[in-house]
C-alpha positions as CSV (number, residue, x, y, z in Angstrom):
1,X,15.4,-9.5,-26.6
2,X,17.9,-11.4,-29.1
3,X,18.2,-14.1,-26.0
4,X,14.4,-15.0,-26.2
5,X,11.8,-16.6,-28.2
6,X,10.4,-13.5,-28.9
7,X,12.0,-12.4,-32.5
8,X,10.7,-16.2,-33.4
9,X,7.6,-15.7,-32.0
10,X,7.0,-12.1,-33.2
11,X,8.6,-12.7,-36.7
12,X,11.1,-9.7,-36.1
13,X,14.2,-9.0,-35.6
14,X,16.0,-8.4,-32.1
15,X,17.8,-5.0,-33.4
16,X,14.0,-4.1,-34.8
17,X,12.9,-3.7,-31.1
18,X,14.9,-0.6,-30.1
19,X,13.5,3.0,-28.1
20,X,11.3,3.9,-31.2
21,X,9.5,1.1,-31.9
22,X,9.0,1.3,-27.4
23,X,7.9,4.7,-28.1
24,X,5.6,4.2,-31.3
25,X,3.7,1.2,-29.0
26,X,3.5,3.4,-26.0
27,X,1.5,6.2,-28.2
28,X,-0.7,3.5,-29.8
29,X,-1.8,1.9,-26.8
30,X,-2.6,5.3,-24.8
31,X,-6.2,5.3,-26.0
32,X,-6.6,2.3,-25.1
33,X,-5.5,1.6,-21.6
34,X,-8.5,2.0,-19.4
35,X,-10.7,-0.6,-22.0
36,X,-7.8,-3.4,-22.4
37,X,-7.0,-3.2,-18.7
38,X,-10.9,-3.9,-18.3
39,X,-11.1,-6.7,-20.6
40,X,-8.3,-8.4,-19.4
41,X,-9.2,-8.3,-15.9
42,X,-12.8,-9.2,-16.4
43,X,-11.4,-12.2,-18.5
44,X,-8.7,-13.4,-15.6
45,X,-11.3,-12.9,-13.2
46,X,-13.7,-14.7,-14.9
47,X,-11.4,-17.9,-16.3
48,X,-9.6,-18.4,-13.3
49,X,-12.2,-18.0,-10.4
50,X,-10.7,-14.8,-8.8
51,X,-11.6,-14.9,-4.9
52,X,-13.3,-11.1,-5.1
53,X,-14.3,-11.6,-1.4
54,X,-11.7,-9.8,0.5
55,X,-9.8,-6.8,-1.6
56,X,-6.7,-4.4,-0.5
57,X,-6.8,-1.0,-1.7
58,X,-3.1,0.8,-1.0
59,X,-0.9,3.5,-3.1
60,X,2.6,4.1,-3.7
61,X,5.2,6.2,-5.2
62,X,6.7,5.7,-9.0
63,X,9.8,7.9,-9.6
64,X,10.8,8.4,-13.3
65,X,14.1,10.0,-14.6
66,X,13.6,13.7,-16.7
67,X,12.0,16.6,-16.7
68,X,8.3,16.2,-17.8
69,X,7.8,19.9,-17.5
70,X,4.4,19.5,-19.3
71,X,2.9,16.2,-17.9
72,X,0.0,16.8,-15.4
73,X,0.7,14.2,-13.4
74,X,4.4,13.5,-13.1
75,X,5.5,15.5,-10.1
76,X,7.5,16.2,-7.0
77,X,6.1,14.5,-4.1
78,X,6.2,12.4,-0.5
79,X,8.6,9.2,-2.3
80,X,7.9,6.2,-0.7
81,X,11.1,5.0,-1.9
82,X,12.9,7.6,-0.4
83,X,14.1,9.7,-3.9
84,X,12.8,13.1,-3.2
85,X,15.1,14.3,-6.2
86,X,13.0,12.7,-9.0
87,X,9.8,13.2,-10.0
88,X,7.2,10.8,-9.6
89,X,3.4,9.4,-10.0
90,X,1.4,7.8,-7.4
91,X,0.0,4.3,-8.3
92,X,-3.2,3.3,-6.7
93,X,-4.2,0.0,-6.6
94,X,-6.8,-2.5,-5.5
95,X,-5.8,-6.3,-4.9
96,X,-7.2,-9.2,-3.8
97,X,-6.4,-10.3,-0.5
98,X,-5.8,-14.1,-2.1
99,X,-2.9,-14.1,-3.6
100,X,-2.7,-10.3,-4.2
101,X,-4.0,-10.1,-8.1
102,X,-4.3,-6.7,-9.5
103,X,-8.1,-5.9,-9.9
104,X,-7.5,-2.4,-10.6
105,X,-5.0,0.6,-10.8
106,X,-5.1,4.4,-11.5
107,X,-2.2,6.6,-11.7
108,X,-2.1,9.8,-10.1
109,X,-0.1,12.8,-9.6
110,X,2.6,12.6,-7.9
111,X,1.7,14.9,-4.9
112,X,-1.7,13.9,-4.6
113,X,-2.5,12.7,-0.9
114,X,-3.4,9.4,-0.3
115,X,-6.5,10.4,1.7
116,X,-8.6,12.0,-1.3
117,X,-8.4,8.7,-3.4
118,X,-10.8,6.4,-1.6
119,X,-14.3,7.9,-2.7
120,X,-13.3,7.7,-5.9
121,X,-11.2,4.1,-5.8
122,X,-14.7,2.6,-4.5
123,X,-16.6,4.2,-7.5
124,X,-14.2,2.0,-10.0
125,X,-14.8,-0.7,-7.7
126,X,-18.3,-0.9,-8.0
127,X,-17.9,-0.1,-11.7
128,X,-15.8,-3.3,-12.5
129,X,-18.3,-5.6,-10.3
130,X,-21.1,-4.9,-12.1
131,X,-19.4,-6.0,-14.9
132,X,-18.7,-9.5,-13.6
133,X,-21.0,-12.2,-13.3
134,X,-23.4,-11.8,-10.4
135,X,-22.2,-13.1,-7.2
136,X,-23.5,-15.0,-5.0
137,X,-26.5,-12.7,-2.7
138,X,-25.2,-11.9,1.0
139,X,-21.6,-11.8,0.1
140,X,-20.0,-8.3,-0.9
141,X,-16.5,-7.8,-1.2
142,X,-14.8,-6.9,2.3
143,X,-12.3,-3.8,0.7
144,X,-9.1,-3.9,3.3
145,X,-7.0,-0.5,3.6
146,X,-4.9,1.4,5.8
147,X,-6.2,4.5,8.3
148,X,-5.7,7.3,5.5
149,X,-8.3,5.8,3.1
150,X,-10.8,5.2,6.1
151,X,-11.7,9.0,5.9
152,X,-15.4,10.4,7.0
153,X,-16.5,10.9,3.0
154,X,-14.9,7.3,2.3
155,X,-16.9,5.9,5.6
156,X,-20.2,7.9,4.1
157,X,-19.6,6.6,0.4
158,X,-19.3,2.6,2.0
159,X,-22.7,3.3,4.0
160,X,-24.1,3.6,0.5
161,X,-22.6,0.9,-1.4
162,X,-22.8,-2.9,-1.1
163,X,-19.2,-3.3,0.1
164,X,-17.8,-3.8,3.2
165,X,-15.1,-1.6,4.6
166,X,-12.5,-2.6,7.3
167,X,-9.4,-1.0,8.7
168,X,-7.4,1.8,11.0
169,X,-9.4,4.6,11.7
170,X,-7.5,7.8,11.9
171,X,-8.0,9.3,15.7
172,X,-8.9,12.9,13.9
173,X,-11.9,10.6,12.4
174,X,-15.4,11.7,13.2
175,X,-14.1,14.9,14.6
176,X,-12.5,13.4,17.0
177,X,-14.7,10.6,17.9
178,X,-12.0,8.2,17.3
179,X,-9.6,9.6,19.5
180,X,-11.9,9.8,22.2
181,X,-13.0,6.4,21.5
182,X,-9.6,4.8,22.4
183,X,-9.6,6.4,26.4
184,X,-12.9,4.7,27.1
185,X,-11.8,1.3,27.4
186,X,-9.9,0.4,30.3
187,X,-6.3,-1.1,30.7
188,X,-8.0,-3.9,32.8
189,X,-10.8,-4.5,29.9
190,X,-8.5,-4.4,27.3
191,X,-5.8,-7.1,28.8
192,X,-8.9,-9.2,29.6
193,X,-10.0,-9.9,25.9
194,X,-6.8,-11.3,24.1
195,X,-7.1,-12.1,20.1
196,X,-5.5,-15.2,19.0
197,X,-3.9,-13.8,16.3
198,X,-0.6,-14.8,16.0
199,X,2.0,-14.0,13.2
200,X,3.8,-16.7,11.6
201,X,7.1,-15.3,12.9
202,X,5.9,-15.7,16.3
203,X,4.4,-19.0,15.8
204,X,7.4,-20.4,18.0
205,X,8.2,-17.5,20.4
206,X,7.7,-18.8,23.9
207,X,7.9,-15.4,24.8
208,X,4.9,-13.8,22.4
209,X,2.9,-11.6,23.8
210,X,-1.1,-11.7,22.9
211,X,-2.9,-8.8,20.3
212,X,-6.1,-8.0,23.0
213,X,-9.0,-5.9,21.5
214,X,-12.4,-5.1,22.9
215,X,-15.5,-4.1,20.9
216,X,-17.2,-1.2,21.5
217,X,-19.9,1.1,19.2
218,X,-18.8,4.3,17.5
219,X,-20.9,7.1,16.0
220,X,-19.5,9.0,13.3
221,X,-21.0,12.3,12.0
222,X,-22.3,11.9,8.6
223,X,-20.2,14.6,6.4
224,X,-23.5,15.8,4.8
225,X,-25.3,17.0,7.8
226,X,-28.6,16.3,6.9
227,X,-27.9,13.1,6.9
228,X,-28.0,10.3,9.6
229,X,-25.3,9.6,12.0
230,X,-22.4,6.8,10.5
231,X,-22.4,3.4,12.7
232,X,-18.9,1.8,13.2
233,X,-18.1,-1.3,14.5
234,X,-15.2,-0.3,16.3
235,X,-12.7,-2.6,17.8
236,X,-10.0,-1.2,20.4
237,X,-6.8,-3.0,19.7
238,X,-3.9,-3.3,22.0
239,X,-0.6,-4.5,19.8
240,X,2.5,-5.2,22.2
241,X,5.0,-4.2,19.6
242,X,3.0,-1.2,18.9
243,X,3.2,-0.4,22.5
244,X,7.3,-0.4,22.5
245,X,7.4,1.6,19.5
246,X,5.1,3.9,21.1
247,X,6.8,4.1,24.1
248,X,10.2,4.4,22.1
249,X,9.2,7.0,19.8
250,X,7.7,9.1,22.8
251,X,10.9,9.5,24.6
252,X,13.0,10.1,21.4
253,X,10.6,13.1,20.4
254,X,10.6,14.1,24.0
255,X,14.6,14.0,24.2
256,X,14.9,15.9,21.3
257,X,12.6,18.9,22.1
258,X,14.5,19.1,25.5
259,X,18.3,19.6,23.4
260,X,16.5,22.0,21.7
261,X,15.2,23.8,24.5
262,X,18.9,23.1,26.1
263,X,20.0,24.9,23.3
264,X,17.7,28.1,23.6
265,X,18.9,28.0,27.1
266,X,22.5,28.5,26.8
267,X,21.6,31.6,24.0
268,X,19.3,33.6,26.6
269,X,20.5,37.1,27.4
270,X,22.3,36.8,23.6
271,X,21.2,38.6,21.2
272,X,18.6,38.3,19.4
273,X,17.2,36.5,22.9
274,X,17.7,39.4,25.2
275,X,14.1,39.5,26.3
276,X,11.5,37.6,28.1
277,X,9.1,37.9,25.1
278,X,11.6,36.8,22.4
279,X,12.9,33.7,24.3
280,X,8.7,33.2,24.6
281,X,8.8,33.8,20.8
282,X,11.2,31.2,20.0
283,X,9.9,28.6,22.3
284,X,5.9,29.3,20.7
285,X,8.2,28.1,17.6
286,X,9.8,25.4,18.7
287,X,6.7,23.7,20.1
288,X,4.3,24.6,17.5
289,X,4.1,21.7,16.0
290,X,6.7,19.0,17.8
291,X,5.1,16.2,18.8
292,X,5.6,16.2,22.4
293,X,5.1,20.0,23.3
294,X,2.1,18.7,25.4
295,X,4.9,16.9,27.8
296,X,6.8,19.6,28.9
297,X,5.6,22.8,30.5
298,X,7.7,25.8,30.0
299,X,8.7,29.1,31.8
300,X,11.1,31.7,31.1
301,X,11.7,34.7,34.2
302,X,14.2,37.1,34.7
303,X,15.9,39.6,31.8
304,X,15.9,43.5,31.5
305,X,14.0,45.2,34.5
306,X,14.6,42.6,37.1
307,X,18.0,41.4,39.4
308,X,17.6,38.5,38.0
309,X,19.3,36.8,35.0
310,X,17.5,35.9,31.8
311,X,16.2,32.2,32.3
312,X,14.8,29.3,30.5
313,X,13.0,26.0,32.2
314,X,11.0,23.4,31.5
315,X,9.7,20.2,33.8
316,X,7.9,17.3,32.2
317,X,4.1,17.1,32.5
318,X,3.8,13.9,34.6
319,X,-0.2,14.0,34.0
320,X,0.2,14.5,30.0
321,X,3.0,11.2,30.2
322,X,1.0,9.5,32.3
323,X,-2.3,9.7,30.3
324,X,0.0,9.1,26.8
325,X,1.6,6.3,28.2
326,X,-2.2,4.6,28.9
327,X,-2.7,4.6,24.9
328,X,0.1,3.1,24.4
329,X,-0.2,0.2,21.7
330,X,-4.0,1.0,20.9
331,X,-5.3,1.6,17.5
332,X,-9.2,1.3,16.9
333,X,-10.1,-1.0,13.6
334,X,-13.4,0.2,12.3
335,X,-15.7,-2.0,9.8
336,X,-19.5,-2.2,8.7
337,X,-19.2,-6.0,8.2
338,X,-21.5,-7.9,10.5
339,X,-20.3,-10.9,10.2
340,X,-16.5,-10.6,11.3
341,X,-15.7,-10.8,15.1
342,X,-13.1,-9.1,17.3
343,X,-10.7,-12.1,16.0
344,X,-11.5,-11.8,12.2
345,X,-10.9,-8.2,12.0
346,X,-7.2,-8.2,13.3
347,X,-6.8,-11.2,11.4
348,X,-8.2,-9.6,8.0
349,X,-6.7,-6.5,8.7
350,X,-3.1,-7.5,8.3
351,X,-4.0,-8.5,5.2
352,X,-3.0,-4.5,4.7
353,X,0.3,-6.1,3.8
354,X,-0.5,-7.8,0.4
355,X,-0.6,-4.7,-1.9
356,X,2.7,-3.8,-0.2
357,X,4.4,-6.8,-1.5
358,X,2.6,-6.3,-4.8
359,X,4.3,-3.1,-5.0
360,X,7.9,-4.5,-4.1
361,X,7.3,-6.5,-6.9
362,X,6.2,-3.7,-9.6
363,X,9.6,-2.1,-8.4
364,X,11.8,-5.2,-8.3
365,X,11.6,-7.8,-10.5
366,X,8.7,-6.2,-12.7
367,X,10.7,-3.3,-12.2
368,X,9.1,0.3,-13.9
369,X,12.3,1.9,-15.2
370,X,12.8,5.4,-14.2
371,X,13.3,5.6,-18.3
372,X,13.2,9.1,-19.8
373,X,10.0,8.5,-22.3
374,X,9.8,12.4,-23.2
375,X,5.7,12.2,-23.0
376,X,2.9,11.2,-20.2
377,X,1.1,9.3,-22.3
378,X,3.9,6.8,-22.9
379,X,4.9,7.0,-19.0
380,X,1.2,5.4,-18.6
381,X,1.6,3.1,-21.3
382,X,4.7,1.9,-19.4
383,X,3.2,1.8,-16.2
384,X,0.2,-0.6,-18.0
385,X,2.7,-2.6,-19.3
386,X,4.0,-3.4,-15.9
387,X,0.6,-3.9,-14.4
388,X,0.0,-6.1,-17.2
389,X,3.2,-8.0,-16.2
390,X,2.1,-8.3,-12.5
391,X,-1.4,-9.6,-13.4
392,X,-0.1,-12.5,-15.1
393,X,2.8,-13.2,-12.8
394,X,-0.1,-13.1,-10.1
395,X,-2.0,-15.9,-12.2
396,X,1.0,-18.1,-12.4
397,X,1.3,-18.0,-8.9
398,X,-2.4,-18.3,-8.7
399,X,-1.9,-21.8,-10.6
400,X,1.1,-23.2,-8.8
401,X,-1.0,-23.0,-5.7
402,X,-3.8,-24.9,-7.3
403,X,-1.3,-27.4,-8.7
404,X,-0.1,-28.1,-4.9
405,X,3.8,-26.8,-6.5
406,X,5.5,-25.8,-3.4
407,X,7.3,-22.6,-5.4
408,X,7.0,-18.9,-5.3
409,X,6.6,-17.2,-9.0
410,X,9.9,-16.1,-8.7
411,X,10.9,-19.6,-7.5
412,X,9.3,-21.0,-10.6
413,X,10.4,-18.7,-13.3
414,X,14.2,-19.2,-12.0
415,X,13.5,-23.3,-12.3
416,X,12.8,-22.1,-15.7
417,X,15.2,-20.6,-16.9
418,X,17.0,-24.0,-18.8
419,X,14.1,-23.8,-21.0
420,X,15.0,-23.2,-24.5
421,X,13.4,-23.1,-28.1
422,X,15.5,-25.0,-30.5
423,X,14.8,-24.1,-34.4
424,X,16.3,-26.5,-37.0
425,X,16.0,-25.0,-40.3
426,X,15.6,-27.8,-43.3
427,X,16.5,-27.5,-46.8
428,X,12.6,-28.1,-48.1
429,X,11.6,-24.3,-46.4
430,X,10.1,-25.9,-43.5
431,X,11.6,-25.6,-39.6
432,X,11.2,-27.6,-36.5
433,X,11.0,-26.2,-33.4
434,X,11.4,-28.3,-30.2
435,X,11.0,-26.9,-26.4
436,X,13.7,-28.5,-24.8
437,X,14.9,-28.1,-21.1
438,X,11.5,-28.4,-19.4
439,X,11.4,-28.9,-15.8
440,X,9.6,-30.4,-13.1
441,X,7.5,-27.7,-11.9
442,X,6.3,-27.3,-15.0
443,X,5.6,-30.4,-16.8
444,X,3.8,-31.1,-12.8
445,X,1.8,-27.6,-13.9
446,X,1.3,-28.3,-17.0
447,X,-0.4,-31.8,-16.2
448,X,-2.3,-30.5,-13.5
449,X,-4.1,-28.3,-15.2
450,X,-4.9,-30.5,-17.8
451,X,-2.4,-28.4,-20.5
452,X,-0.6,-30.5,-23.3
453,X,3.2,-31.7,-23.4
454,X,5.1,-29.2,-25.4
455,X,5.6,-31.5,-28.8
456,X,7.8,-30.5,-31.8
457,X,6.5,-28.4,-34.1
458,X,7.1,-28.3,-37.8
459,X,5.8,-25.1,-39.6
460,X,7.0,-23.1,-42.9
461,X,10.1,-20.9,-42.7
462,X,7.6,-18.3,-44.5
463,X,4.9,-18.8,-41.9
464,X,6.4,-18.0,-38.4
């Protein structure tokens, strides 16, 4: 703080700005939140010319440091960062796919799963674009989200909104319509219609490998059952790297049941597996819910009553590999957009990616310390602080676009770091203050955006 402009500009001291002033702001703001977030983001949206038309809606993990024995939403959870020891809160958040600026953000509990947020993630939605000028007729924001938020109630809400919807289905979707979906296409079909979708990694590789997707319809039961039948536009998509990681993951889940059923093996006729039916027991366990018990077909024979010693095999189910082995790489991408094709929805669905990178952000640079702040509310206050700080840094980058400077934000505020406020106190009460240490980047924003040099400024000591 004492190394900034900020004690200038706030007419306080550096040593002023210590955990209880933090802790006094935090409670102030609390009541507050939801309205200033809305004001500011109807403002940015509205000043700058925010591109609504594609959004990404994603969630992540938060962990904080202490106890928070009586917060409601600061709890144990699936940590997307890996730190199942703290305690967290699940951010939700809704970007645009241009740039990835914040539109909107709701924290949550920290064990909440991410599939029961989208109903209500659309409802806020639809709540901050009515608020906004009114866009131009025919062209509702396309919302972008991975397969957990594309549930059946999410699918039903979409059907009776103006927005558009496009992503991963799960295969449990529709009852199972999704998973059934993806065995109706054929491997001929499918290699037959390749996407030209290309990475930028890949934009090189001689040896790439084409995305191929074919469209197909999908009905979807409607949850409320006196309702009409949901209609997907579907898109079975073959991804070659999906297909090796697929393939990969298949055999390592396969080679690992089989040590474990090695291992059952050598304990048969050992207590506590000295019978047919608790070797059965322990297999029913094993398999219950490993991922490739439906590749392996067990039998156990011999024990008390017969000649024969007690015996554990297993031989893999060459049908079951076979028909796994056909979905390999397939994923179907479901959307109620007309107007994309089979090319614009891969292409528009990897856009899944921005939020993600928004989220390394809020954790890096813009980083939310795991801070002990002893109350909720401040923990929220904290969190709007840092969405606060991501909105503008989204801006900035927003404007060095527009200005043709070839920097990231994080580029731009390291080529500013020289800049420096120098404050020449005079005998007559008065003090100058001169920006010194500008540099290219920014005088080139600056001018391109029509902003005014930086000039010396001479203003009352008593009037900071």
């Amino acid at each position: 703080m004492g190394q900034s402009v900020l004690p200038d500009l706030l007419g306080i001291a550096a040593e002023q700005c210590n955990d209880d002033r933090l802790a006094r702001t935090l409670d102030t703001v609390l009541p507050h939140l939801d309205a200033l977030w809305q004001d500011l983001v109807v403002a940015a949206i509205t000043r700058f010319g925010v591109d609504l038309s594609a959004l990404c809606y994603d969630i992540t993990s938060i962990s904080f440091c202490g106890a928070y024995d009586d917060a409601d939403l600061v709890r144990y959870g699936y940590s997307r960062d890996h730190r199942p020891d703290r305690k967290q809160i699940e951010l939700a958040a809704t970007v645009t796919a241009a740039g990835g600026i914040p539109v909107d953000y709701r924290p949550l509990a920290g064990n909440v799963a991410d599939r029961t947020t989208p109903v209500e993630q659309l409802r806020r939605l639809q709540g901050l674009l009515t608020l906004l000028p009114r866009r131009e007729a025919g062209a509702p924001s396309l919302v972008i989200s991975d397969r957990a938020m594309l549930t059946d109630a999410a699918l039903a809400a979409y059907a009776g909104s103006r927005l558009r919807y496009l992503g991963p289905l799960d295969p449990s979707v529709g009852h199972g319509a999704v998973r059934a979906l993806l065995a109706t296409v054929s491997a001929a079909e499918v290699a037959a219609h390749p996407l030209p979708y290309r990475p930028r990694r890949a934009e090189k590789d001689p040896d790439w490998e084409a995305y191929c997707g074919v469209e197909r319809p999908l009905t979807v039961p409607h949850p409320d059952p006196t309702q009409d039948p949901l209609t997907v536009r579907a898109l079975v998509v073959w991804s070659p790297g999906k297909a090796r990681l697929d393939a990969n993951l298949r055999q390592t889940h396969l080679r690992r049941l089989e040590r474990s059923l090695a291992d059952l093996a050598k304990k048969g006729g050992k207590r506590p597996y000295t019978t047919v039916e608790a070797v059965r027991k322990r297999v029913a366990a094993l398999c219950a819910r490993h991922p490739a018990r439906h590749l392996v077909t067990t039998t156990v024979s011999g024990g008390p009553g017969t000649d024969a010693p007690l015996r554990l095999a297993w031989q893999h189910d060459e049908a079951a590999l076979a028909q796994a082995a056909a979905l390999d790489g397939r994923y179907v991408l479901g959307t109620n957009d007309p107007d994309l094709d089979a090319a614009a929805m891969l292409a528009h669905a990897k856009w899944r990616a921005v939020p993600e990178k928004r989220f390394a952000l809020v954790k890096g640079p813009l980083a939310v310390r795991p801070v002990y702040v002893h109350k909720e509310g401040r923990l929220l206050g904290l969190v709007f602080c840092t969405m606060v700080a991501l909105l503008l840094f989204s801006l900035l980058e927003l404007l060095l676009r527009r200005a043709e400077v070839a920097l990231t934000g994080q580029q731009f505020i390291a080529a500013c770091a020289p800049v420096a406020l120098v404050i020449l106190q005079l005998h007559d009460g008065t003090a100058l203050r001169q920006v010194t240490g500008l540099p290219p980047p920014l005088a080139t924003l600056l001018q391109a955006h029509g902003w005014p040099a930086v000039p010396a400024a001479l203003h009352p000591l008593s009037g900071r």
